[in-house]
N, C-alpha and C positions, 0 to 999 in steps of 0.2 A: 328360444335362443336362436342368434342366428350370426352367420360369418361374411367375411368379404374378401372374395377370392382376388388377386391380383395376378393373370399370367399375361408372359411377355410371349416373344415369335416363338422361345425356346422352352423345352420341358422344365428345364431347371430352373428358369426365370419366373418361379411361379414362389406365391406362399396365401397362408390362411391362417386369418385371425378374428378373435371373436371377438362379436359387439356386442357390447358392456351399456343398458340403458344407462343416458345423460353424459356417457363420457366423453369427451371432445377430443379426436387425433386428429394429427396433421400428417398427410400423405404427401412424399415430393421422393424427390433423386437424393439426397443428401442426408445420409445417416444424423449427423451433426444440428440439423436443422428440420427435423420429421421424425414424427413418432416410429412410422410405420414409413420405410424406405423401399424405392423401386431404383435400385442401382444400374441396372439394366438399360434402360430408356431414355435415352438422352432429349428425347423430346418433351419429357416430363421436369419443371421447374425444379429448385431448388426445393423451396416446398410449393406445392402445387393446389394441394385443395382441403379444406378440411372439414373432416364430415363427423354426425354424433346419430346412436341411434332413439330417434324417436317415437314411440305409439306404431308399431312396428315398421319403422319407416325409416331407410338411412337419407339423413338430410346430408348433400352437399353444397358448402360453395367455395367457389373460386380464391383462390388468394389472389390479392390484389396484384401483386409482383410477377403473376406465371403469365406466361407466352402464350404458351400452345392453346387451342379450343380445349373443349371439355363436349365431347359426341353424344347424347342423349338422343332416343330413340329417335334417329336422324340427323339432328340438328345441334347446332351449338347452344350448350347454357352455360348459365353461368351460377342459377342457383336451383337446385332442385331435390326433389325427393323419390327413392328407389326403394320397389318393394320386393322383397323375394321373390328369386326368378327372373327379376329386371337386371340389364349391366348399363354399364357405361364407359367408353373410351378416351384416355389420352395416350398420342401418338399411337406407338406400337402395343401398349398393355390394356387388355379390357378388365375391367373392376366389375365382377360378379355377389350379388349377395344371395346369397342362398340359406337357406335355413331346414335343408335336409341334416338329419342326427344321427348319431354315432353312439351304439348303448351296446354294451355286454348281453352279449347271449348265454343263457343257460340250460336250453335244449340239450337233452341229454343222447341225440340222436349220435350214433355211432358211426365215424369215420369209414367212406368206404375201403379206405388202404390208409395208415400210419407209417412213419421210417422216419427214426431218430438218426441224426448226424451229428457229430461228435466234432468238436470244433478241430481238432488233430488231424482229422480226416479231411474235413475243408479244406485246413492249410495246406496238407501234401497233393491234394490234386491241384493242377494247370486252371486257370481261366480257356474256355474255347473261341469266347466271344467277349472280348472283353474293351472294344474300344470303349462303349459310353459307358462302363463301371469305372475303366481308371480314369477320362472324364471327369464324370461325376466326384472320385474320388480326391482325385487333384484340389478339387474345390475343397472339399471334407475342413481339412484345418481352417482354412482362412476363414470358413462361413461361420462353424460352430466357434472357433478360438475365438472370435470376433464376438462374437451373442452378449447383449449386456445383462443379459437377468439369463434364469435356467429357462423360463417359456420361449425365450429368444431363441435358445438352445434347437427347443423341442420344434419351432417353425422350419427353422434352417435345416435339422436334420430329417425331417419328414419332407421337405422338399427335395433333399439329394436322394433319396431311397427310392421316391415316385422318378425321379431323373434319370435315377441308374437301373431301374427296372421294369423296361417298358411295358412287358408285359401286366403287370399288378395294376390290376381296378382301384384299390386302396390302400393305405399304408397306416400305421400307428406307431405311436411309444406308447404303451401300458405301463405301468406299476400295480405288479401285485404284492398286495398285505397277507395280512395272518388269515383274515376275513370276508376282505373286500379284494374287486381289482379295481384299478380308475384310468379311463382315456386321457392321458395328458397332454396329449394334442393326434389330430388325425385330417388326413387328408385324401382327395382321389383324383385319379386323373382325368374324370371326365365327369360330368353330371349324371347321376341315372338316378331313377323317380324312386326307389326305395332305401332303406336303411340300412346302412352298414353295421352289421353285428359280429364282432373280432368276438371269437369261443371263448366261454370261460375256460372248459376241457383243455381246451390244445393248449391257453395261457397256465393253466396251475400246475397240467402236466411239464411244459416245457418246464418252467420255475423251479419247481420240486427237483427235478432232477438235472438242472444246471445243463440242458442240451438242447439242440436244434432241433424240431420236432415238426414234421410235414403230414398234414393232411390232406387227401385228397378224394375225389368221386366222380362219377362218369355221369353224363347226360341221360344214359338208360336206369338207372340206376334212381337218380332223382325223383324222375315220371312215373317208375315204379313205388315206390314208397307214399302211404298215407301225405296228403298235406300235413296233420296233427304232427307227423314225424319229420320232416323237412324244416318246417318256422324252427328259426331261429339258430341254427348252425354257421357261421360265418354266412350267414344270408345274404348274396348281394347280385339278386337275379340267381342264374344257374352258376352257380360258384363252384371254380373244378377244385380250388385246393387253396392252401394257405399255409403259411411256415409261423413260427416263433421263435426268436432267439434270445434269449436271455444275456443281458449285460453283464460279464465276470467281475467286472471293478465292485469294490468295499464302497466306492464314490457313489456307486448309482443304486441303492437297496432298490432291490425289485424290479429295475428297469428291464423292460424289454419289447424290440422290435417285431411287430407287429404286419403282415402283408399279406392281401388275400390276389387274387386274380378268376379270371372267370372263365379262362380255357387254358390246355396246355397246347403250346404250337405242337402240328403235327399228330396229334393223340385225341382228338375229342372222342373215340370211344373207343379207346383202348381197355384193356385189361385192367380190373381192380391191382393193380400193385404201381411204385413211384418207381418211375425211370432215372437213373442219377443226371442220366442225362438232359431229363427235361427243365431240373431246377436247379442242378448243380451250381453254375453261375452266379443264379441271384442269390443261394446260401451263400456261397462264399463271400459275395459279395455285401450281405447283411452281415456277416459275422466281422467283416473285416470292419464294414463302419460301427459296428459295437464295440470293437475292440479301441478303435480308434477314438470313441466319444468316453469312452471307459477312461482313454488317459486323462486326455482332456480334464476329463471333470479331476478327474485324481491333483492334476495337479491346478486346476482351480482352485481347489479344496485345499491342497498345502499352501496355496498364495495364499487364499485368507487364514489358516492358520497362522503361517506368519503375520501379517497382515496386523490380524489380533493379540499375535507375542508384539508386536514393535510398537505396541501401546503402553509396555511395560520393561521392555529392554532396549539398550543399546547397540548401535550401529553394530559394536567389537563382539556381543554378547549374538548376536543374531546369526555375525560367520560363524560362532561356534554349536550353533546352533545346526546351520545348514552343516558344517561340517562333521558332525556329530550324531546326528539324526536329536528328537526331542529326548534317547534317554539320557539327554545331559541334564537333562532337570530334574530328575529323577533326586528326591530326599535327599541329604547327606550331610552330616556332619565339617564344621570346616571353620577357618578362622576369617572371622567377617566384620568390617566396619560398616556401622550402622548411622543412620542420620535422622534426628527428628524434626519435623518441620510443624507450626503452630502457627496460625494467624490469629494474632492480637486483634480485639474491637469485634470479632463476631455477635458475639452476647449484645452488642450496644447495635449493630446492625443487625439483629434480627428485629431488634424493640421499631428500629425506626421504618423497616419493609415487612411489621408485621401483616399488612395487607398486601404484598406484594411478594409474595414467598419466591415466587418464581424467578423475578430480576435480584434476589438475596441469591440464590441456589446460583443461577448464571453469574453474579461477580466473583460467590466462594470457586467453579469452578475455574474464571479467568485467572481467580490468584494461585491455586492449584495448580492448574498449567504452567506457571511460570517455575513454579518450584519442582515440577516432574520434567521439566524443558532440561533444568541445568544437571537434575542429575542423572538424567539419559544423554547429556552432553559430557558427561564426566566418565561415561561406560559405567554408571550403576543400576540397579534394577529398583524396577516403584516394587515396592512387596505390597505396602499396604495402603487404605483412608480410615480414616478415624474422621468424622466431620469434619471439620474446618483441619484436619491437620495432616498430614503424608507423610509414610516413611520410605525411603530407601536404603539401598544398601550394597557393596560392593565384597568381591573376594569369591562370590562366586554366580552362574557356574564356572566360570573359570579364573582361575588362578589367579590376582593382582598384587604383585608384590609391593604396589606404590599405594593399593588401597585407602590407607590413612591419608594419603598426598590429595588422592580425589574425591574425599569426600568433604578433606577442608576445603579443596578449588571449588565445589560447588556452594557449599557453605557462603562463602566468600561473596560469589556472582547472585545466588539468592537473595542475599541481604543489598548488596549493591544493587540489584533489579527493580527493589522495594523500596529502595534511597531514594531514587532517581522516579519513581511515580508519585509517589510523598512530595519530593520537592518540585513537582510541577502539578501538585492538589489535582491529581486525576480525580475526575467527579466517581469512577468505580472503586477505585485501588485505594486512594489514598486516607481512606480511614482503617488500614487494614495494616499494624505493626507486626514484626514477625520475631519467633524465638526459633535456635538452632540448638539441638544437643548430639552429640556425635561422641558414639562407645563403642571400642574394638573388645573382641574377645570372643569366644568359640557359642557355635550356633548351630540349630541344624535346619539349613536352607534347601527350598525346591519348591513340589507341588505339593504342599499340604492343606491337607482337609478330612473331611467325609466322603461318604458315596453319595452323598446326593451334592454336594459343594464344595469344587477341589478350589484353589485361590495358587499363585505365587507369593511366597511368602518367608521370612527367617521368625523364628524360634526359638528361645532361650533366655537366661538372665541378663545379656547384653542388652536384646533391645529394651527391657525393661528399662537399666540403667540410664541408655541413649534417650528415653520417655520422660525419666524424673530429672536429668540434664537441660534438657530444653524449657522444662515446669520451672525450672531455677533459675531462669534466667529475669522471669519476673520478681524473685527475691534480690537477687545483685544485680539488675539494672542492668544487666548485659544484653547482649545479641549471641552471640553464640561461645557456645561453654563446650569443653570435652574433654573426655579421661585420660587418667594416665598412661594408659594403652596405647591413646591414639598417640600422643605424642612419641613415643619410643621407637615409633614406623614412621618418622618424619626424617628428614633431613636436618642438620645443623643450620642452616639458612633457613628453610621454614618453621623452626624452632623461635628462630627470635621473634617471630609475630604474635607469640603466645606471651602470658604472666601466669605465676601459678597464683592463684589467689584463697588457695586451703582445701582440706578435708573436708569432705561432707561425707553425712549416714542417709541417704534418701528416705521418705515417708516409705513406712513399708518393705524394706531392708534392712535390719534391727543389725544385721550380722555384714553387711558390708559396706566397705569407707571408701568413699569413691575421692582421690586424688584430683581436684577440679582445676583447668588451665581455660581462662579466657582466647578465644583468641579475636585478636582486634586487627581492624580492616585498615587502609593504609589512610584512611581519612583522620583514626585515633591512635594513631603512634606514637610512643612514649618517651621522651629523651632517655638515655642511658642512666642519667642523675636521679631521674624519675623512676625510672623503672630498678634500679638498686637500691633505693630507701625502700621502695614497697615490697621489694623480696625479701627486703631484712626485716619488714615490721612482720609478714608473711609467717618465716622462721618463727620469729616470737610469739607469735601470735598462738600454733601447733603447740612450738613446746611449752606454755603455760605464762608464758612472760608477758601477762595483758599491759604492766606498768609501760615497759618498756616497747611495747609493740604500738599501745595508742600515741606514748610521745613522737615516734617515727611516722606513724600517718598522718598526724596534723602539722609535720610536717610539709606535708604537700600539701598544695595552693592547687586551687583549679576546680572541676568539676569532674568528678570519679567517684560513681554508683558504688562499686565495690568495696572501694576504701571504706565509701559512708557506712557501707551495711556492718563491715567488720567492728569500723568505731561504735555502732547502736550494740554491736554484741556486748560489747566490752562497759557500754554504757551503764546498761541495764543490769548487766551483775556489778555495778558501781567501780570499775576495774581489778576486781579480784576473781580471781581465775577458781573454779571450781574446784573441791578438792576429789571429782569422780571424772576430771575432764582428761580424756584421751588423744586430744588433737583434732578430735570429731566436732562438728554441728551437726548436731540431730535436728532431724524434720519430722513435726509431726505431722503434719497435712502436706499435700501435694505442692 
């Protein structure tokens, strides 16, 4: 393996990143515009060169677009290749590849002097020397907040560390496991011909007990001891000491910084014991950018959690979220309006993309989206998918008194959404018809699940009901149907958009009689004349008066699903009314 150093005039202006065989980056000034950015150098393009490594050989050439030369071992090119131990110059940054390594040591040889520091103790002591720590530090947010993945993270922070603490040959992030440790990025301030080996010891010990933990030893000390007993101890040359500090944040399991150096100023052969004085500084100064990447991540970590809630909630649902912290989703019992959503024609389009499964899965999700759009525009929450079908639901986690209001406005904009791709024959959408069922009634909503699979989600006989609502809508020809419930949490003006159009007992509900109201969109609006013959054939229809119920439907002239279904009821028992009939239609199948 091997890396490619980039430093500028300044310490900090440095970073390292490692070469991936066959992978192709673009190196320039312009984060936006370059994989791999030298923000620093204004003599360095936009993007400026782009190099891949090959048979161990980093290939570069030139972008066509950049200015400046390109200095190769003297002279300008334009396309060449660089082997370990070779650099190469634009303007003020020289680009090193090297391929010295970075492994875990587990020589068990013992520290000549140890001294744990306690993050508490950092804090209360002063800085002595602290120009290029707070530096260094000034830069901390803007570099790390900025990182677009975590290894971006791990570059930018092992550059400020080598920036702020002149002294240090080397620097690292670790993560130690239960079983393992792993360098996830490491760097040094200068080249030297051997390998960097960061202590297992001084890493598990730090870890294990959550503190800042310095070792160190003396030049006579070294020379005295077996070679056998020296390899492999933070090994890097004569290496006088090295610290570990362990990251506190819940964000970082494991993390911790990482720093060895090769002399203490002032003390090359001092006494076996750590002077506070000699590291004080750079601890505090590691501890503070631990502290500081610890938030960081922390609240990287709540961005994407939101992030991944707002896949499922609404704008209104999400303040209450931040407001509240997550235990507002915590289970609970509560009174919820529910919405089913079904797309018509899947079965017929699976048949016709049964070799194309993929562009079937990509339309069911385009038409999903559009029906999780409206009801996170309404402030309700997606609970669930059932393949081709989505539920939502409103009333909690908090409170909507208009509930019922928003789940027929989204009801409404769903169907309308589907109208209007239908009547311009979208080659995706428009074989795709949809059914809407929407049941109010007590639930208990939140994070349910298992332990190995929690979901957001409502629970109860509602959504059942809200499920065999929307299934009915292909028996009466409707678009969207809803209970008695929902309506009672309506307004008197949103009321008259509804017909009740009778009882039903859903397939698989033997014990309840779901009170069913269409409601119709402003395209199928009913005259007054219209819509009061079919309330009174309605009526009759319940209380057992099929005679009189079918003369009132026929009635009506025009084209009406539901009328037709009632009149086939009434048909088919020749119009004589059961003598076990309740006002119900039973459903035996879905």
């Amino acid at each position: 393996m091997a890396d490619l150093v980039a430093q500028g005039t300044s310490s900090h202006q440095r970073w390292r990143r490692r070469l991936v065989p066959g992978q192709v980056v673009r190196v320039g000034r312009c984060p936006e515009l370059s994989d791999w950015a030298t923000p620093w150098d204004a003599q360095i393009s936009r993007s400026h060169i782009v190099v891949q490594w090959v048979n161990r050989r980093l290939e570069v050439s030139r972008d066509k677009n950049a200015t400046n030369p390109i200095f190769f071992h003297g002279s300008s090119q334009k396309n060449f290749g660089v082997r370990p131990g070779e650099h190469f110059v634009i303007g003020e940054t020289t680009f090193t590849v090297t391929d010295d390594l970075a492994q875990i040591s587990i020589d068990c040889r013992m520290p000549v002097s140890e001294r744990t520091f306690s993050a508490d103790y950092l804090r209360s002591r002063p800085f002595r020397h602290a120009e290029k720590q707070i530096e260094a530090l000034s830069r901390l947010p803007d570099l790390v907040g900025s990182a677009s993945s975590e290894h971006e993270m791990f570059v930018q922070l092992v550059s400020v560390l080598i920036s702020g603490i002149p002294k240090a040959s080397a620097a690292a992030i670790v993560r130690c496991a239960d079983t393992s440790i792993e360098i996830l990025h490491w760097d040094r301030s200068s080249p030297l011909p051997h390998p960097f080996q960061p202590s297992e010891r001084l890493i598990q010990e730090a870890s294990e007990m959550r503190q800042n933990i310095v070792h160190t030893w003396n030049d006579d000390q070294l020379a005295s001891q077996q070679p056998s007993a020296v390899n492999g101890y933070t090994q890097t040359g004569n290496t006088m000491w090295a610290f570990c500090c362990p990251l506190q944040s819940a964000a970082c399991p494991g993390w911790a910084i990482y720093v060895a150096g090769e002399s203490l100023p002032n003390s090359p052969s001092r006494s076996h014991r750590i002077d506070q004085d000699d590291l004080q500084d750079d601890l505090k100064f590691a501890e503070i950018v631990g502290t500081a990447v610890g938030n960081i991540s922390e609240v990287r970590l709540l961005q994407r959690r939101e992030t991944s809630l707002s896949h499922f909630f609404s704008p209104l649902v999400m303040q209450a979220v931040r407001r509240e912290s997550t235990d507002v989703l915590e289970p609970r019992e509560t009174e919820v309006s529910v919405l089913f959503c079904d797309l018509r024609g899947f079965s017929r389009k699976s048949e016709q993309l049964a070799d194309n499964l993929l562009s079937l899965l990509n339309r069911v999700s385009e038409s999903l989206g559009i029906v999780t759009h409206h009801i996170l525009q309404q402030g309700g929450v997606i609970g669930d998918f059932h393949g081709d079908a989505s539920m939502g639901f409103w009333g909690w986690p908090i409170d909507q008194c208009d509930m019922q209001s928003r789940a027929c406005r989204a009801a409404l904009d769903i169907r309308s959404a589907f109208a209007n791709l239908s009547q311009y024959d979208d080659e995706d959408f428009g074989d795709f018809k949809i059914g809407l069922g929407i049941a109010t009634g007590r639930a208990v909503a939140g994070r349910i699940g298992t332990r190995d699979q929690v979901k957001v989600t409502a629970f109860g006989p509602v959504v059942n009901v809200a499920s065999r609502l929307e299934g009915l809508n292909k028996v009466f020809g409707s678009e969207i149907l809803v209970d008695r419930e929902t309506i009672d949490g309506l307004t008197e003006v949103d009321k008259q958009n509804f017909r009740r159009i009778g009882i039903v007992r859903p397939y698989g509900m033997e014990l309840t009689q779901v009170e069913l109201f269409q409601l119709l969109p402003e395209d199928k609006q009913l005259s007054e004349q219209y819509s009061a013959t079919f309330h009174r054939a309605v009526d009759n229809f319940i209380d057992g008066n099929w005679e009189k119920a079918a003369d009132l439907l026929r009635l009506l002239k025009g084209e009406d699903a539901p009328r037709d279904f009632l009149l086939s009821v009434i048909d088919r028992a020749s119009g004589v009314c059961p003598k076990s009939w309740d006002g119900a239609i039973a459903f035996g199948a879905k």
